[in-house]
TISEBA-832939 format. One record per residue (C-alpha): residue number from 1; residue in one letter; x negated, y negated, z. Coordinates in nm, 2 decimals. Layout:
N
<r i="NUM" aa="a" c1="X" c2="Y" c3="Z"/>
...
This chain:
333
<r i="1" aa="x" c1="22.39" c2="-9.47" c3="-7.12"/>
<r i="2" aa="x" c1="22.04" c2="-9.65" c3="-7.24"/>
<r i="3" aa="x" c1="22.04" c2="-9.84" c3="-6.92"/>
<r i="4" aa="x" c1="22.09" c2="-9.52" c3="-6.69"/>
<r i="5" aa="x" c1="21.82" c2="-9.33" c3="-6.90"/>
<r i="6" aa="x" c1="21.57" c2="-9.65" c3="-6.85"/>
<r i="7" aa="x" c1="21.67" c2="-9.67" c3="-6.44"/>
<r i="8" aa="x" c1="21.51" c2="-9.29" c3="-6.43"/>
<r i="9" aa="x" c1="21.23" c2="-9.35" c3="-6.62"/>
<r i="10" aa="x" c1="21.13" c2="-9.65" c3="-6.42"/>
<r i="11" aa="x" c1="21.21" c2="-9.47" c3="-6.07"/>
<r i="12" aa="x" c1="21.05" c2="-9.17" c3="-6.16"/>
<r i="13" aa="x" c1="20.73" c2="-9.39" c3="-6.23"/>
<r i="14" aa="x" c1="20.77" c2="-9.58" c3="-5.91"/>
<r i="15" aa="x" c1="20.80" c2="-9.26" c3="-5.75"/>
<r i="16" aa="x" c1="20.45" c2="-9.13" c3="-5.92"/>
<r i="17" aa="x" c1="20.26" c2="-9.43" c3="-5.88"/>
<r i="18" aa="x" c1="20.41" c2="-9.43" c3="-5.51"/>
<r i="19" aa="x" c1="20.25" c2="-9.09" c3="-5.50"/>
<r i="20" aa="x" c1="19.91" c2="-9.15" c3="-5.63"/>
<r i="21" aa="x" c1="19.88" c2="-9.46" c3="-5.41"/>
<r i="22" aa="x" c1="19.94" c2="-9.25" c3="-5.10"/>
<r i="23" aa="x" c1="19.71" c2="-8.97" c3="-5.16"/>
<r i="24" aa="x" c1="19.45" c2="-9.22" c3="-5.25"/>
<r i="25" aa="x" c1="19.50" c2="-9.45" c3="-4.94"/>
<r i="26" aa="x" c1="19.50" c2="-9.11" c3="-4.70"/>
<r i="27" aa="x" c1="19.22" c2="-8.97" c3="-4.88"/>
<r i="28" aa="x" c1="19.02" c2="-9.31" c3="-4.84"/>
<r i="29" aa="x" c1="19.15" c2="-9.35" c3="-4.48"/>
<r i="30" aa="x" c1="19.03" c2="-9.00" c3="-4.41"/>
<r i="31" aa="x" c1="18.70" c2="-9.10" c3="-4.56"/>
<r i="32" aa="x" c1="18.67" c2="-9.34" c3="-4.32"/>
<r i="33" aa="x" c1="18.76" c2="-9.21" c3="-4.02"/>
<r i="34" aa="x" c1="18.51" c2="-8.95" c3="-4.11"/>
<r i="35" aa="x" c1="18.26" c2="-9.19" c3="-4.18"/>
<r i="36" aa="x" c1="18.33" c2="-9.32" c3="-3.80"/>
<r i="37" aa="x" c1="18.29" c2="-9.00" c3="-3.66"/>
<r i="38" aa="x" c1="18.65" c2="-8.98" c3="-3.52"/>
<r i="39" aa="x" c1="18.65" c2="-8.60" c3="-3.70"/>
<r i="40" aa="x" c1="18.45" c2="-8.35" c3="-3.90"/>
<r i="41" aa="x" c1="18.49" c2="-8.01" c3="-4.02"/>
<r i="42" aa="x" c1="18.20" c2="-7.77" c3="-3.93"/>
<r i="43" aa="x" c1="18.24" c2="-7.42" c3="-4.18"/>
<r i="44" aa="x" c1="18.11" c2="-7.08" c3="-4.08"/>
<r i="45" aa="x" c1="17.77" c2="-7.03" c3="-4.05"/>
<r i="46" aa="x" c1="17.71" c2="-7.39" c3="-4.00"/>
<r i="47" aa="x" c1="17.58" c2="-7.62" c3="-3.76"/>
<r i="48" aa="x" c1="17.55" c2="-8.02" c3="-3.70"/>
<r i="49" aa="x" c1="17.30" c2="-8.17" c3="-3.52"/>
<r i="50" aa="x" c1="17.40" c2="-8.57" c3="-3.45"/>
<r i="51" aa="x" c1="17.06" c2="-8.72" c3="-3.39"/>
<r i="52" aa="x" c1="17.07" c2="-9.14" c3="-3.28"/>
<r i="53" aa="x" c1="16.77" c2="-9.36" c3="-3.17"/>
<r i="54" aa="x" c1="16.54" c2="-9.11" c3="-3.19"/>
<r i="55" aa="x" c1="16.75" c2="-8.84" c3="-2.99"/>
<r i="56" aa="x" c1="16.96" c2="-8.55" c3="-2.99"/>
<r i="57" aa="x" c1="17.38" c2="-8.65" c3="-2.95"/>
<r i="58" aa="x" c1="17.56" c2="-8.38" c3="-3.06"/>
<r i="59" aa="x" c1="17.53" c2="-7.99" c3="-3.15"/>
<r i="60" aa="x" c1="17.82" c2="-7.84" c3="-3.32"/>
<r i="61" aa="x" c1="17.83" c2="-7.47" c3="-3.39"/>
<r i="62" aa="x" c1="18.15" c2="-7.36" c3="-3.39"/>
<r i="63" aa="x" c1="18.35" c2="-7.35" c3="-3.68"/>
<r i="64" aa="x" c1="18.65" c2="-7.56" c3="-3.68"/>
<r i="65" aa="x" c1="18.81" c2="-7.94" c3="-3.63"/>
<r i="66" aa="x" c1="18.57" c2="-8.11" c3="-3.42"/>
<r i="67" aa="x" c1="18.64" c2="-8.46" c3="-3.27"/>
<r i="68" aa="x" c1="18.29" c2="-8.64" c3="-3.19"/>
<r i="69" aa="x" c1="18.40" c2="-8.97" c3="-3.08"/>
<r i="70" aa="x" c1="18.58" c2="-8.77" c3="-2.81"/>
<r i="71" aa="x" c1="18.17" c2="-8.66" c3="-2.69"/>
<r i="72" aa="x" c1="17.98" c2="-8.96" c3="-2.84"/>
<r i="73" aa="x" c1="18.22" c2="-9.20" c3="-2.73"/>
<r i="74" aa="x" c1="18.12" c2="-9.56" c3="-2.90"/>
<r i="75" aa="x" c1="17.81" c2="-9.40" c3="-3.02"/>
<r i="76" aa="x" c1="18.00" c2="-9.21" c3="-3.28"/>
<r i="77" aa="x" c1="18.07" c2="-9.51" c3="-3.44"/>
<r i="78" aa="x" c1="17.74" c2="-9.61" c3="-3.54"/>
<r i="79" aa="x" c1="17.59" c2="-9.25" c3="-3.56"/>
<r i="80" aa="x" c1="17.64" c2="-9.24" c3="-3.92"/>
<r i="81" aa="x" c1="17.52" c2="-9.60" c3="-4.03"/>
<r i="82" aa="x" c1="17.22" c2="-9.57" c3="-3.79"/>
<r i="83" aa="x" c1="17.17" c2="-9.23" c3="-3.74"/>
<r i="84" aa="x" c1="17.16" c2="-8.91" c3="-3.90"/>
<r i="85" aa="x" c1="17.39" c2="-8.61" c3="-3.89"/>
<r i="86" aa="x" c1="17.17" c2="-8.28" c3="-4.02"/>
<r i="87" aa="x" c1="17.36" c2="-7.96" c3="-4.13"/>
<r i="88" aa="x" c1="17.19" c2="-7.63" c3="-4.03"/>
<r i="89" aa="x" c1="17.26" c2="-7.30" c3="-4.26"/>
<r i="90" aa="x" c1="17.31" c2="-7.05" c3="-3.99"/>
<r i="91" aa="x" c1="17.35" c2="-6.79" c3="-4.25"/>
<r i="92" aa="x" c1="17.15" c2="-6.44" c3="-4.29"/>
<r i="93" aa="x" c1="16.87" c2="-6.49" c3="-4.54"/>
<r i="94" aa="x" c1="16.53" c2="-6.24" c3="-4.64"/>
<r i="95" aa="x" c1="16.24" c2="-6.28" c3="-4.81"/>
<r i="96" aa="x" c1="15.94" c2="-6.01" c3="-5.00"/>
<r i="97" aa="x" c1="15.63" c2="-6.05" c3="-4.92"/>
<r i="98" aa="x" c1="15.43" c2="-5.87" c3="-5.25"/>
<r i="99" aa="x" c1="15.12" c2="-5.68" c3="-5.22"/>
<r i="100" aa="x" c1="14.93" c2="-5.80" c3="-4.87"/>
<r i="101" aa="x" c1="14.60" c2="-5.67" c3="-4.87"/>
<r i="102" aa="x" c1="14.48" c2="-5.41" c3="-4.63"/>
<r i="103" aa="x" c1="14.22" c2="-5.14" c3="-4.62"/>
<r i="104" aa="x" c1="14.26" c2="-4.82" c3="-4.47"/>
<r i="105" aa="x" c1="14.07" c2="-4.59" c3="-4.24"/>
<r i="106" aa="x" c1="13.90" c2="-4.42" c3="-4.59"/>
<r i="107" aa="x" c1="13.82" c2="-4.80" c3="-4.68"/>
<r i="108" aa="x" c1="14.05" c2="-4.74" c3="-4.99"/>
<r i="109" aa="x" c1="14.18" c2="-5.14" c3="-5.09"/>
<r i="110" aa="x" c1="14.58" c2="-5.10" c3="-5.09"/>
<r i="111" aa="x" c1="14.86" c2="-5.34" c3="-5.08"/>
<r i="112" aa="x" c1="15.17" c2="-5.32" c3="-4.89"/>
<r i="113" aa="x" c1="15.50" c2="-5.50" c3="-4.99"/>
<r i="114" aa="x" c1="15.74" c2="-5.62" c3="-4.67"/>
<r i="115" aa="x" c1="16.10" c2="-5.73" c3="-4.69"/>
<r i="116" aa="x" c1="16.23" c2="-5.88" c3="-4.40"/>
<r i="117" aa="x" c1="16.55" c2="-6.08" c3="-4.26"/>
<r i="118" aa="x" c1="16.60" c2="-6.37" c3="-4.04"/>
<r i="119" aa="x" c1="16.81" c2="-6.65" c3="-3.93"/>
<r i="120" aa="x" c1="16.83" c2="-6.94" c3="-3.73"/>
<r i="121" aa="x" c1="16.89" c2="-6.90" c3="-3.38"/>
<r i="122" aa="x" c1="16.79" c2="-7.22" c3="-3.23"/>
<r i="123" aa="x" c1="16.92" c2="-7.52" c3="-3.43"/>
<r i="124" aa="x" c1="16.75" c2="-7.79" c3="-3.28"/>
<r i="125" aa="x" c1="16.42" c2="-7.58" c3="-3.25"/>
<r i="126" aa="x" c1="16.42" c2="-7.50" c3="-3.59"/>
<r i="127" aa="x" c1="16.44" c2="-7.89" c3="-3.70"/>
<r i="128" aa="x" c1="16.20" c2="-8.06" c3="-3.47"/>
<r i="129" aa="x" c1="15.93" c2="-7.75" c3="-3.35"/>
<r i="130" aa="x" c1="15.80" c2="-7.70" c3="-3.66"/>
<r i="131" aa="x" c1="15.77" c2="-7.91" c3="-4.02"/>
<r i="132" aa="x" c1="15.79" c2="-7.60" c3="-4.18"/>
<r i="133" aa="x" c1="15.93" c2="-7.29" c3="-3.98"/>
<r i="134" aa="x" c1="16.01" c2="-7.04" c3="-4.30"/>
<r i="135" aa="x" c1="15.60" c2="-7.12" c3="-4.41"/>
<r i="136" aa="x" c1="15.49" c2="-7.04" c3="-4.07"/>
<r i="137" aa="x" c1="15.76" c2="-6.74" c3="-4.04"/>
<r i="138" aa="x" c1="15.60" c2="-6.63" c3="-4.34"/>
<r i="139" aa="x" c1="15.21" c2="-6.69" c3="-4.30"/>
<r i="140" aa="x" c1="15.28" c2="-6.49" c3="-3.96"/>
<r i="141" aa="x" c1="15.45" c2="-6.20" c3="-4.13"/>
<r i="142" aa="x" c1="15.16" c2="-6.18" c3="-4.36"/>
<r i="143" aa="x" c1="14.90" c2="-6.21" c3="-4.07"/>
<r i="144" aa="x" c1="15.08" c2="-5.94" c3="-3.90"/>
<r i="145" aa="x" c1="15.07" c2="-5.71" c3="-4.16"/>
<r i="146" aa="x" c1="14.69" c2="-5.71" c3="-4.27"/>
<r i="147" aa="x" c1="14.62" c2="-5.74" c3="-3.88"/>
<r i="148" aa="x" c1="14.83" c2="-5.39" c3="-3.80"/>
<r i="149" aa="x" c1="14.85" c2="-5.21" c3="-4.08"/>
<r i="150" aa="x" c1="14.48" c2="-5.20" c3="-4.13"/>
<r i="151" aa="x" c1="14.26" c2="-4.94" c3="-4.06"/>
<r i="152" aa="x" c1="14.51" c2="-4.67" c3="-4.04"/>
<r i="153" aa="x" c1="14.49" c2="-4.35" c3="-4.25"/>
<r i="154" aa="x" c1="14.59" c2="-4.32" c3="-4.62"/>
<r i="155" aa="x" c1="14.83" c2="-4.08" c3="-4.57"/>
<r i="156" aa="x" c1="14.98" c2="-4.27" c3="-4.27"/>
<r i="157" aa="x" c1="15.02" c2="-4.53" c3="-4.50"/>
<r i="158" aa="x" c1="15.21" c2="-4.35" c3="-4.75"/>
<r i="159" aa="x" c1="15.45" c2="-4.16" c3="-4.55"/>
<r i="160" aa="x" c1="15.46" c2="-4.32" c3="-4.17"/>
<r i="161" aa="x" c1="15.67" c2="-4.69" c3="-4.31"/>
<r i="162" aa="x" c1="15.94" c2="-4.69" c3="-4.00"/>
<r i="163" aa="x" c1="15.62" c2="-4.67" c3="-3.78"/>
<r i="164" aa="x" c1="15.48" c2="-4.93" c3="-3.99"/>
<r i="165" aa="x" c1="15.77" c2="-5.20" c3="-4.01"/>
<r i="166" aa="x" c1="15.83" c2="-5.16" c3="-3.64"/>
<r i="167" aa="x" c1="15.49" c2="-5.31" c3="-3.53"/>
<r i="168" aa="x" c1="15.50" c2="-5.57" c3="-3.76"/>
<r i="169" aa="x" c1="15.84" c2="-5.68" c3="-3.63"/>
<r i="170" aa="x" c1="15.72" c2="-5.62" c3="-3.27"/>
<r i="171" aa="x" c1="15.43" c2="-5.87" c3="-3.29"/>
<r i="172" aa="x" c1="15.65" c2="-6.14" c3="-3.53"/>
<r i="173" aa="x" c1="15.96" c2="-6.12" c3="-3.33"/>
<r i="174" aa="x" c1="15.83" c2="-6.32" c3="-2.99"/>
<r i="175" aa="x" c1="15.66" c2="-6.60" c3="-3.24"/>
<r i="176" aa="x" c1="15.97" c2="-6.65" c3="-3.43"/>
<r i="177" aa="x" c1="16.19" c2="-6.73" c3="-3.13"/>
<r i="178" aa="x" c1="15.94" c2="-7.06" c3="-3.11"/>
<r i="179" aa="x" c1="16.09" c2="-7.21" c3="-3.40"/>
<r i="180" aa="x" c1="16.41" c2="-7.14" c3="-3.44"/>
<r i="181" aa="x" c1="16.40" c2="-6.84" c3="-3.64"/>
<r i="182" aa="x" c1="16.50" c2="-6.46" c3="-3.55"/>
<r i="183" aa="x" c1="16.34" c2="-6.21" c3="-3.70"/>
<r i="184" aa="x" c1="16.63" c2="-5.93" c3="-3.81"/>
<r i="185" aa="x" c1="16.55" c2="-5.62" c3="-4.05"/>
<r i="186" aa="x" c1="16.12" c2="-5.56" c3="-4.13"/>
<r i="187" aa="x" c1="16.08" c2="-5.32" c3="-4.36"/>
<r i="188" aa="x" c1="15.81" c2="-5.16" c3="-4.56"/>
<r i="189" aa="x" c1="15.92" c2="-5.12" c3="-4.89"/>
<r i="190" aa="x" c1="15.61" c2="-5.03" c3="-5.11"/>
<r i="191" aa="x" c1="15.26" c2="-4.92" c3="-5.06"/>
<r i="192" aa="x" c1="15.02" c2="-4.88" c3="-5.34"/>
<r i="193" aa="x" c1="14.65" c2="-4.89" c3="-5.46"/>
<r i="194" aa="x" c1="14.50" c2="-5.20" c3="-5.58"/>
<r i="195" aa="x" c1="14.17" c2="-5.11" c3="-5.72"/>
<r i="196" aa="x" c1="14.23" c2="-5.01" c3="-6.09"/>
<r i="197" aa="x" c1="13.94" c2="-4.75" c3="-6.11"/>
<r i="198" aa="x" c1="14.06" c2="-4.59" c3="-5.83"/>
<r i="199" aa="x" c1="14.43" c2="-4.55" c3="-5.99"/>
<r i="200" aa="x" c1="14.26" c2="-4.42" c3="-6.29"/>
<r i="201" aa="x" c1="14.07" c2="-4.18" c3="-6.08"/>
<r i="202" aa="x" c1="14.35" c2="-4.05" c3="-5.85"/>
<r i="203" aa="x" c1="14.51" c2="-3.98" c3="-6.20"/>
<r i="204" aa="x" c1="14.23" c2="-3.82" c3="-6.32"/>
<r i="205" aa="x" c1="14.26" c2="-3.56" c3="-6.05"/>
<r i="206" aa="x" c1="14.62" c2="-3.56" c3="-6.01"/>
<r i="207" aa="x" c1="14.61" c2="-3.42" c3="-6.38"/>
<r i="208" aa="x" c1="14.35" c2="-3.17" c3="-6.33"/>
<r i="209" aa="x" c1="14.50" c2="-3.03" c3="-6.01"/>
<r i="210" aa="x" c1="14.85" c2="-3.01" c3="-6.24"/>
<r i="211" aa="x" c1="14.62" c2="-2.81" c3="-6.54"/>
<r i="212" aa="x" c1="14.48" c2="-2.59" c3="-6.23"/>
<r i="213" aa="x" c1="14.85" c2="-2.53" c3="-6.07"/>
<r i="214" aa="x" c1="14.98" c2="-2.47" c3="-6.41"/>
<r i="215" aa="x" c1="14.69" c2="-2.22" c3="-6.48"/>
<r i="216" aa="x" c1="14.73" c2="-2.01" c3="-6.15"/>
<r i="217" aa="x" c1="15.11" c2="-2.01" c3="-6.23"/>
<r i="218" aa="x" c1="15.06" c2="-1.85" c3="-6.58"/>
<r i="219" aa="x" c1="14.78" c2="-1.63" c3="-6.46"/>
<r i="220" aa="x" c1="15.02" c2="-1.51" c3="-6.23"/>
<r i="221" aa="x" c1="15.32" c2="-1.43" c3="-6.43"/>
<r i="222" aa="x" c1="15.09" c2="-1.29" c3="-6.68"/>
<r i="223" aa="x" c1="14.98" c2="-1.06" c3="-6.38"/>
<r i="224" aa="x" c1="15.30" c2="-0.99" c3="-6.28"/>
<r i="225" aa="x" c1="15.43" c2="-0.89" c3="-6.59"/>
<r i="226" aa="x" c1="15.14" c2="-0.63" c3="-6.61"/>
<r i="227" aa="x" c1="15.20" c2="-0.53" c3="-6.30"/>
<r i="228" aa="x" c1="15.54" c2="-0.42" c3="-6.43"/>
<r i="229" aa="x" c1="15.43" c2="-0.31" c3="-6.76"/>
<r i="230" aa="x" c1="15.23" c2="-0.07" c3="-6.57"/>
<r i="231" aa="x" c1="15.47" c2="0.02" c3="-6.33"/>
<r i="232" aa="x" c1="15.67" c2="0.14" c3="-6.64"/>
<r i="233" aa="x" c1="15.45" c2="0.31" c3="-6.81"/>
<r i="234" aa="x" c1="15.38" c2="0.53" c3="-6.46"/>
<r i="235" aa="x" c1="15.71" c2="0.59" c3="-6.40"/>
<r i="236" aa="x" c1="15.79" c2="0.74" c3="-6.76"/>
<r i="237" aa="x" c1="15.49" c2="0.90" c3="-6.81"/>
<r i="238" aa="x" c1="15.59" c2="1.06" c3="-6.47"/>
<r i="239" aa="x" c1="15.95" c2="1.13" c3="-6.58"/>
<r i="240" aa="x" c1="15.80" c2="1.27" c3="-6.90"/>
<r i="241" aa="x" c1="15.53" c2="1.51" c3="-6.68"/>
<r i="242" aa="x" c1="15.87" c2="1.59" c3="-6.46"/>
<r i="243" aa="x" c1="16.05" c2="1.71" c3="-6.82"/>
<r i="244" aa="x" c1="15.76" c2="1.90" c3="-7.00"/>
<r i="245" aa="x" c1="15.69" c2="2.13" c3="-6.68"/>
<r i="246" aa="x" c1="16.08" c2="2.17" c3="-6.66"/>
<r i="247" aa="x" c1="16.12" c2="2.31" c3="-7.03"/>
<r i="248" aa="x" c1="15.88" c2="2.67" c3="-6.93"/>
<r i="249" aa="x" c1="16.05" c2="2.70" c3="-6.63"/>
<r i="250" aa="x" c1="16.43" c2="2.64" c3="-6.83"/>
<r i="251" aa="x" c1="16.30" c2="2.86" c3="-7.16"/>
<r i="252" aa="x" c1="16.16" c2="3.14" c3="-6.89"/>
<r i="253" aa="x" c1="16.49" c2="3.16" c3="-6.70"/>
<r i="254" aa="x" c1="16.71" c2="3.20" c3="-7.00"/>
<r i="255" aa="x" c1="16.47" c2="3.47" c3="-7.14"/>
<r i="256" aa="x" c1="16.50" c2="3.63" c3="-6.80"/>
<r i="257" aa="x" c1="16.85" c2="3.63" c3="-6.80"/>
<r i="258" aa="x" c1="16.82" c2="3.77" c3="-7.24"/>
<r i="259" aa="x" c1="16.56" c2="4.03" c3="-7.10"/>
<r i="260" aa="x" c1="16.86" c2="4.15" c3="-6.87"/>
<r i="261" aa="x" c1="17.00" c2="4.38" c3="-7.17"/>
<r i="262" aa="x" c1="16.76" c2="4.51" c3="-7.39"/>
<r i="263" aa="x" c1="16.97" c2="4.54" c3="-7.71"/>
<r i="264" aa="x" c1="17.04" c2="4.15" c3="-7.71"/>
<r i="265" aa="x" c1="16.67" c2="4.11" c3="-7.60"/>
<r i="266" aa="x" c1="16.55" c2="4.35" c3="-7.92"/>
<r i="267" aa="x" c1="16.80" c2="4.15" c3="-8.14"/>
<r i="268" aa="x" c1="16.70" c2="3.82" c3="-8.04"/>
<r i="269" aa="x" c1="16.33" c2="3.90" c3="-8.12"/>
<r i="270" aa="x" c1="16.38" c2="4.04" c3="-8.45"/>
<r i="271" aa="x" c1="16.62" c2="3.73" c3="-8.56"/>
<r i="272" aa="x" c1="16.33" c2="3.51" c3="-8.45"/>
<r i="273" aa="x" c1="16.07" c2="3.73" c3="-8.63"/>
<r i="274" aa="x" c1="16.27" c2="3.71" c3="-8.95"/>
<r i="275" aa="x" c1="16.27" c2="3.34" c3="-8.86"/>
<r i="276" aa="x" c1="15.90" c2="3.26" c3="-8.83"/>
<r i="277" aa="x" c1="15.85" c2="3.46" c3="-9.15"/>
<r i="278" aa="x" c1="16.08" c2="3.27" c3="-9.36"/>
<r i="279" aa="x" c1="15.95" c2="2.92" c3="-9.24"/>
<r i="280" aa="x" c1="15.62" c2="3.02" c3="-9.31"/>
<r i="281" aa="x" c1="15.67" c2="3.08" c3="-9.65"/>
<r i="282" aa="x" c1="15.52" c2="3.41" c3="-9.71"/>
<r i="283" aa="x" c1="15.53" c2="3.67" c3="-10.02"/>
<r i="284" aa="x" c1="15.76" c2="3.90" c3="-10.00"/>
<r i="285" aa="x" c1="15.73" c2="4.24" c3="-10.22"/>
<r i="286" aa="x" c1="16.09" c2="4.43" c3="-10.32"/>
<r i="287" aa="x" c1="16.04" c2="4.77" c3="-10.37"/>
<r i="288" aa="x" c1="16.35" c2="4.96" c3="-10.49"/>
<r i="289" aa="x" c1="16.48" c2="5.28" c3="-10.24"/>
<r i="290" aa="x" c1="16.40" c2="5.52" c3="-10.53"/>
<r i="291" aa="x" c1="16.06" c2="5.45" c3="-10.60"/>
<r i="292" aa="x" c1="15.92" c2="5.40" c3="-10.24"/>
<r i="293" aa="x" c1="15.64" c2="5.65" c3="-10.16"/>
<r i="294" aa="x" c1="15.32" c2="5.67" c3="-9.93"/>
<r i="295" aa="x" c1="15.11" c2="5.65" c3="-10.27"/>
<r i="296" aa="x" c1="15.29" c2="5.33" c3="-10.44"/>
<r i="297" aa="x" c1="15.28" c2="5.18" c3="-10.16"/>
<r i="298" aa="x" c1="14.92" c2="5.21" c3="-10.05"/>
<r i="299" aa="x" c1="14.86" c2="5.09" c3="-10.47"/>
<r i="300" aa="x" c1="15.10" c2="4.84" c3="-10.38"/>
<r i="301" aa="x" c1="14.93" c2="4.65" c3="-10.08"/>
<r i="302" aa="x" c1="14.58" c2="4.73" c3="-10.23"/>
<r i="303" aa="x" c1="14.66" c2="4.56" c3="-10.52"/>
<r i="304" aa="x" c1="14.77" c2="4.25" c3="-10.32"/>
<r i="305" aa="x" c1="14.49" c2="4.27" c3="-10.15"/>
<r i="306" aa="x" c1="14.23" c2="4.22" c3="-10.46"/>
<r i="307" aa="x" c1="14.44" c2="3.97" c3="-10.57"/>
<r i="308" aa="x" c1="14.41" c2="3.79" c3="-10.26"/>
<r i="309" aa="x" c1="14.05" c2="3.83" c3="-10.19"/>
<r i="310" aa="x" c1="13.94" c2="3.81" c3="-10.55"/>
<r i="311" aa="x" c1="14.18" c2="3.54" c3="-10.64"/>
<r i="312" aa="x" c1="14.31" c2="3.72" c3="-10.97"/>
<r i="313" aa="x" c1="14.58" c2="3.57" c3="-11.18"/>
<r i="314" aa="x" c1="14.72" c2="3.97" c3="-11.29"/>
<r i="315" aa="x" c1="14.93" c2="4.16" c3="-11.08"/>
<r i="316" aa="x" c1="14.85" c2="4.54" c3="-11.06"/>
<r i="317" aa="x" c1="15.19" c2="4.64" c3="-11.03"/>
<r i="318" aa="x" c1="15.46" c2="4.59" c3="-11.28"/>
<r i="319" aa="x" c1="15.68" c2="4.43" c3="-10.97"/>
<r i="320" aa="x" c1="15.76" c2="4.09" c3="-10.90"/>
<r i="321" aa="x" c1="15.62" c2="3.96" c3="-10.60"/>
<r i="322" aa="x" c1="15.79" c2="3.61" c3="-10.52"/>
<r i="323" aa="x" c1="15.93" c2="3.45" c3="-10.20"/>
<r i="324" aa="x" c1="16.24" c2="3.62" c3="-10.08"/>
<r i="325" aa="x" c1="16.51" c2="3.34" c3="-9.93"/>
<r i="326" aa="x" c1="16.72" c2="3.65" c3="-9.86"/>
<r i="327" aa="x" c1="16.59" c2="3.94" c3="-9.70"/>
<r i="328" aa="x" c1="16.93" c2="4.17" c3="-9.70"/>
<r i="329" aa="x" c1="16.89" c2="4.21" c3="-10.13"/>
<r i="330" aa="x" c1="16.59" c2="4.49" c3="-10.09"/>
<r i="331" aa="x" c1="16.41" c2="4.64" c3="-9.86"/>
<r i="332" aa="x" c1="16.09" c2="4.47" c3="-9.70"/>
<r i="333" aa="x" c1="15.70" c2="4.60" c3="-9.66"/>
């Protein structure tokens, strides 16, 4: 049983060692044949450029299992050793260009911000045109800026950026192609003021035009709500005109239509004299049937009469004159 157990262990480290020896030997034969040139692997957005004695071998742009010693021939033997085998990112890139300076028409100082995108077009171009093709790519989107974008007006400036970006990518575009690069997307992305006074006095007016807008806005509500305060007022000081010549013509109609029977009419006026009397408080003399007479009467209201124009306390006539709150216990005078 021991011996079985020690037969596995030992294959099954022969087997592992076995393993690792393979991958290693394949991995360093692969190595070397790559090393030779008899393969390579060129990934996406990626380019080779197999330069020997001083010239240009081999281009390889498309993705993929390339075989150069099937192009080079002997030479990709020795390209690696002697030569030089330069890899080319094909990919999209973009770059901001901050605050270039321009003037416009006004002569206000302003600086102008531009994102754009390239990429490399022409491989070999790219690496033997020009020492630094991004600098120059950059220097020229720079120069094109200040040299297009100035001298236009402020407020073309501020609101006209397609306009903008499209003659800066006009003039870059046929300069690019030179070295390599292709110009994609230009875009304008921000345009502001780069004099500091200036900011502070576009502020300063900004704010005052604000207090001015704010003022004409309450000076007109304030107007409008007198407007229809006013309005108001007309209308119910006509609706109260409309009511107050109503109520002579309503009162005369139904007096009219009372004045229709004289009976009611007679009554009516007599309740309302009996009325007015009451609410206006007067004295009221009772006189009892038996003793009425021209004479005690005529004492009776001459008496009231000294008393009222004199202003005597006494009363001539042993009868009490007070106010009467009902008329129906004694007769009236």
């Amino acid at each position: 049983m021991d011996l079985l157990v020690g037969n596995l262990v030992t294959m099954a480290v022969t087997s592992f060692c076995t393993f690792l020896g393979c991958f290693m030997a394949m991995s360093f034969l692969l190595g070397v044949c790559r090393f030779l040139g008899f393969y390579v692997i060129v990934e996406e957005r990626q380019c080779l450029v197999y330069v020997l004695f001083g010239k240009i071998r081999l281009v390889l742009s498309e993705p993929g299992l390339h075989f150069p010693i099937a192009s080079l021939g002997w030479r990709a033997l020795v390209v690696n050793p002697f030569g030089d085998v330069r890899t080319v990112d094909l990919r999209l890139d973009q770059e901001y260009l901050r605050s270039q300076p321009v003037n416009s028409e006004e002569g206000a100082p302003m600086g102008i911000g531009v994102w754009y995108e390239m990429m490399i077009s022409d491989p070999v171009a790219y690496l033997f045109k020009n020492a630094d093709p991004r600098g120059s790519l950059r220097t020229n989107v720079s120069n094109a800026t200040v040299r297009n974008l100035s001298n236009l007006k402020l407020s073309s400036m501020l609101e006209d950026r397609h306009t903008m970006s499209k003659m800066v990518r006009d003039e870059v575009s046929d300069k690019s192609k030179e070295w390599g690069y292709s110009l994609g997307t230009v875009y304008v992305r921000k345009v502001h003021f780069r004099d500091t006074s200036m900011i502070q006095q576009i502020e300063e007016k900004v704010v005052n035009r604000l207090r001015q807008v704010t003022s004409a806005i309450r000076q007109d509500g304030t107007n409008q709500v007198n407007l229809i305060t006013s309005t108001a007022e007309r209308q119910a000081a006509v609706a109260f005109a409309k009511a107050a010549a109503m109520r002579p013509f309503i009162v005369g109609g139904a007096l009219n239509t009372i004045a229709q029977d004289s009976e009611v009419a007679e009554i009516m006026f007599e309740i309302l004299e009996n009325q007015k009397m009451l609410e206006g408080k007067v004295n009221v003399t009772l006189i009892p049937p038996d003793l009425r007479g021209d004479g005690l009467t005529q004492y009776l209201t001459a008496g009231q009469a000294m008393q009222s124009g004199n202003g005597a306390a006494a009363d001539p006539a042993p009868f009490a004159s007070s106010p009467v709150e009902n008329p129906d216990s004694g007769a009236a005078t």
